[in-house]
C-alpha positions, 0 to 999 in steps of 0.5 A, a space after each residue: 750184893 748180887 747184880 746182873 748185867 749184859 756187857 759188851 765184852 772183846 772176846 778172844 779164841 785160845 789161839 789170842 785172835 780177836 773173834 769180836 766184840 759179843 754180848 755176855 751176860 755177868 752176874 758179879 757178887 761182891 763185884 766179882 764176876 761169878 757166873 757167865 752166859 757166853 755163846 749159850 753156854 753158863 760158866 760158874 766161877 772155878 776159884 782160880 784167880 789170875 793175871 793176863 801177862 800181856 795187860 797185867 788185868 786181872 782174871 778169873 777162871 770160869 767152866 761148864 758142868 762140862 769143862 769147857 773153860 774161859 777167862 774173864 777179866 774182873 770187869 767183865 769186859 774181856 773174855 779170853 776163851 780157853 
């Protein structure tokens, strides 16, 4: 099952400074983040899967058809742009 949804995620820059709290669009399948529209560029789901070791959460890797990269916790709550 397919859903789309606008969260309000905490987005933090490759140095872990907090640029703020943005509006990001998520579309989830199966409950997993699977596409993202941030700061007007479309991110697709990479296959990499991983931790955030300060937190523990767990993330997924998302890129642009022209390799810019971020990660996103499962929820879609936190962006960690890369």
């Amino acid at each position: 099952m397919n859903s789309k949804q606008t969260i309000e995620a905490k987005v933090i820059d490759t140095n872990h400074r907090l640029r703020g709290w943005m509006n990001v669009d998520v579309e989830f399948h199966q409950n997993l983040p699977v596409e993202v529209i941030h700061d007007g560029k479309t991110y697709t789901y990479t296959g990499k899967d991983g931790v955030w070791m300060s937190t523990g959460r767990e993330t997924r890797e998302m890129a642009t058809p022209e390799d810019a990269r971020l990660w996103i916790t499962l929820d879609g709550h936190i962006v960690l742009e890369d």
